[in-house]
N, C-alpha and C positions, 0 to 999 in steps of 0.2 A: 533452809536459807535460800534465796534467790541468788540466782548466777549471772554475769553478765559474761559473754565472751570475748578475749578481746585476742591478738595476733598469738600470743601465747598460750593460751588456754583460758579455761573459766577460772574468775573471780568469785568467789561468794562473797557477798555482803549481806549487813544488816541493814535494816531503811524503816527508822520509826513512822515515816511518812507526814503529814500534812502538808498545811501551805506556811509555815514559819521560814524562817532565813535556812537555807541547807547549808550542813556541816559538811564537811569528810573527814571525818577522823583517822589516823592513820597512825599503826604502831610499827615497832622496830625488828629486827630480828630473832629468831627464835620465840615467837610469841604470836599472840592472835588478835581478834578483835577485840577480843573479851577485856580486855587493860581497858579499855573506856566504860564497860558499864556502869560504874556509878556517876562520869560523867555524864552519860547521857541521862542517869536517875535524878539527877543536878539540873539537869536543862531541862528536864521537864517537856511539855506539849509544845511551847513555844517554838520551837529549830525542830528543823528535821535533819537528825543525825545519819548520815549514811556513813558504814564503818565497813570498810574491804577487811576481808583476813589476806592479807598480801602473800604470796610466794615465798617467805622467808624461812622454809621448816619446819613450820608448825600450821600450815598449812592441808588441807583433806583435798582440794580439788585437784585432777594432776592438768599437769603441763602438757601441751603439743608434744610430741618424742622432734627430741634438737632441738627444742629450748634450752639457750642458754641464757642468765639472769644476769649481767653485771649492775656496779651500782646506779651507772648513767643506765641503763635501758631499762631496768626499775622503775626511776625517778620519768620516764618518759612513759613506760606502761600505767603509773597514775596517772597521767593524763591525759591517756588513751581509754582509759575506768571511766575517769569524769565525761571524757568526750561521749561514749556509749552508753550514759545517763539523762544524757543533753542536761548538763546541771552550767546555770548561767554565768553572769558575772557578778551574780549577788553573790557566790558559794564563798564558802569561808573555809580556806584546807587548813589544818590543824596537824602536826608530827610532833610524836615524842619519841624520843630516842634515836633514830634513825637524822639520816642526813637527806634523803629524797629529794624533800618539798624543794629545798635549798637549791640544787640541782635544776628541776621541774624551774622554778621562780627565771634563776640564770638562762634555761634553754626556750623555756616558752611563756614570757611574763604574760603573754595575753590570756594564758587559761587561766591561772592562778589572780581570781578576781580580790581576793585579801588572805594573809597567809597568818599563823599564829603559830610561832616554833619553841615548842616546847618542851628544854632541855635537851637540844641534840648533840651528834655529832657535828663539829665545826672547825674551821681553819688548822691547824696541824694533829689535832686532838683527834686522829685518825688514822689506822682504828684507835678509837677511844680505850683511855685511862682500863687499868685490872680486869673487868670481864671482857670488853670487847677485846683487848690485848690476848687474854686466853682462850677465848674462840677463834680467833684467827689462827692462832697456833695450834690450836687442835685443830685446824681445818688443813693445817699444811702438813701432819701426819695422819699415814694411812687409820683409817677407821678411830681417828682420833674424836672426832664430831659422835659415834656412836657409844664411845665410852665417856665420854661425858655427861650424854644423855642421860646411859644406862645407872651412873653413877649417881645422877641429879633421881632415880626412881626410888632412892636411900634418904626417905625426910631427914634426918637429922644431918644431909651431908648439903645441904639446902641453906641450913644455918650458918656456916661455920662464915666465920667476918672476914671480908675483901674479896669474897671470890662471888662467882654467877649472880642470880638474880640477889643474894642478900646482900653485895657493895651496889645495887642499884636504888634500895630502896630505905626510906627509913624507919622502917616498921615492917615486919618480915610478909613477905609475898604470900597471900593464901593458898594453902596446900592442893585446892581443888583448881587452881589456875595452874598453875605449871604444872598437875598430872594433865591438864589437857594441852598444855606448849610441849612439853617432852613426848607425849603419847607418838605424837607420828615421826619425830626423830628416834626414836626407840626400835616403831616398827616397822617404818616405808622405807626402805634404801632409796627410792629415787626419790622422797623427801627431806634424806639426808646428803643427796646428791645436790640439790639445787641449793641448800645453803652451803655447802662446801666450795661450790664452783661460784656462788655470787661472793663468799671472803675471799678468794683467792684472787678473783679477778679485780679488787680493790688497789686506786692506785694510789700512794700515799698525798701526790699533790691535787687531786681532785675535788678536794673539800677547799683549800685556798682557791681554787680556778671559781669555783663556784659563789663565793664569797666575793670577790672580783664582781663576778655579775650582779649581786645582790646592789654594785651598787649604783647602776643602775633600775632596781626594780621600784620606779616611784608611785607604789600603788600602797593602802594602809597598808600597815605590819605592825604584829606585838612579839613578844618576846616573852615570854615565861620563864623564870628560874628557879630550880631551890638550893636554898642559902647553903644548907649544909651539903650538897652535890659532893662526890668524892669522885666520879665518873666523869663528868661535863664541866668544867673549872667555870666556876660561875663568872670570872672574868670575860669569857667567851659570850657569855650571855649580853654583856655590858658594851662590848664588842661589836656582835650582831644588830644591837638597837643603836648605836650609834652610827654604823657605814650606812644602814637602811634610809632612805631620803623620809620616811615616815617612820619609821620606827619610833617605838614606849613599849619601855622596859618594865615588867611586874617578877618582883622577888619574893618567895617566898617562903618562910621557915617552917620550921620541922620537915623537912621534902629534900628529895638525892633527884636520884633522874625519873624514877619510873612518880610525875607526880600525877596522874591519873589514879594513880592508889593512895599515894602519900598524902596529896591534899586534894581530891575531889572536888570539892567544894569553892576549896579557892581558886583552881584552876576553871570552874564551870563562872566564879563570879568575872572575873575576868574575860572571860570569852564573852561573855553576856555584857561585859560596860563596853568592850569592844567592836561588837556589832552596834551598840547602842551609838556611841560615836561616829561612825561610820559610815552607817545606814543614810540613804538619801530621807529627806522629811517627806514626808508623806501630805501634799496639800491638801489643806480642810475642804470639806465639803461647800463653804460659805466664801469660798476663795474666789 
């Protein structure tokens, strides 16, 4: 994978490349790029998907030594990513799970040229509903973030309902993706160090402050949701589309939070009528 560098360390991404509309897709904590592939198997040749694996633990590239990661300097290290890609103001940033974009939108609406928030965290829902409530809590006992890891490398403890990635999703998370999300919380201490230290430093009103900003951010925006969410109260979603000066809300069922997995498809048709709208027209040749 290609690296870019930024104040913190390297970023690896992926970058299907062309000249179609550029994405950045961006996942949540404890997790990697890899949550969008069939996104990007959805979008096809058209977009060029660019997907950071972000610093949140499940992460292979290390940090500068004294990096430290809060959720605000996160949300500013993506668009510090996008700046060292020179990606324009056509770029379309995409989050699920995570609260960033949200953040990024509030602090620097100029980079974030159209945004599409894809069941996040949002306004008090922070940390979020049963798993993000239990990673925090692991993060605030010693070597708690490593036995839960080590716990999650036990498939059948993967299943059990309302806890980790199975209250995420609505159809169970594929076994070869989270042995690659747990793999480096497992066995990099300073990988389990930098998500211990980005939950900890989370401040409960920061998700409302940012919300705040949203509304001024009068540039497009969509909303994604799925209907049956147990994590992200899909009220929040209805929410988000309304404070937005642009915001359209799209709902979807059978889908929880993680719907990159849940509903591929209708998250990629969605992002595709959105650019569609969007998009400046293109004059004819005979204009």
């Amino acid at each position: 994978m290609p690296q870019v560098e930024t104040g913190a360390g390297s970023i690896a991404y992926e970058d299907t490349g062309g000249d179609g509309v550029p994405l950045v897709l961006l996942h949540g904590p404890a997790q990697d790029g890899t949550v969008w592939r069939h996104v990007t198997d959805e979008l096809g040749a058209g977009f060029r998907c660019v997907v950071p694996t972000l610093p949140y633990g499940s992460h292979r590239a290390p940090l500068r030594p004294g990096t430290v990661l809060t959720p605000g300097t996160m949300a500013l290290l993506i668009g510090e990513f996008a700046d060292a890609l020179k990606l324009g103001d056509e770029t379309v940033f995409v989050e699920n799970d995570g609260g960033r974009l949200q953040q990024l939108a509030a602090e620097r609406p100029e980079r974030v040229g159209r945004l599409v928030i894809a069941g996040c965290e949002a306004f008090d829902n922070y940390p979020p509903r049963a798993g993000g409530k239990m990673m925090t809590a692991a993060a605030r006992i010693p070597g708690g973030i490593a036995a839960m890891a080590h716990g999650l490398a036990f498939r059948p403890a993967r299943r059990i309902p309302g806890t980790g990635y199975a209250v995420m999703a609505h159809k169970p998370v594929a076994h070869d993706l989270i042995d690659r999300w747990i793999e480096p919380l497992r066995k990099d201490p300073a990988a389990r160090r930098v998500l211990v230290r980005y939950l900890r430093a989370a401040r409960p009103s920061e998700m409302m402050e940012a919300a705040e900003g949203l509304r001024a951010y009068d540039r497009p925006a969509l909303v994604v949701w799925g209907r049956q969410d147990r994590m992200m109260p899909p009220e929040h979603g209805r929410r988000l589309a309304e404070l937005l000066p642009q915001g359209r809300l799209v709902e979807l069922d059978d889908c929880r939070t993680l719907i990159p997995l849940d509903r591929p498809e209708g998250l990629a048709a969605a992002i595709r009528d959105f650019v569609a709208r969007t998009s400046p027209e293109v004059p004819s040749a005979t204009a």
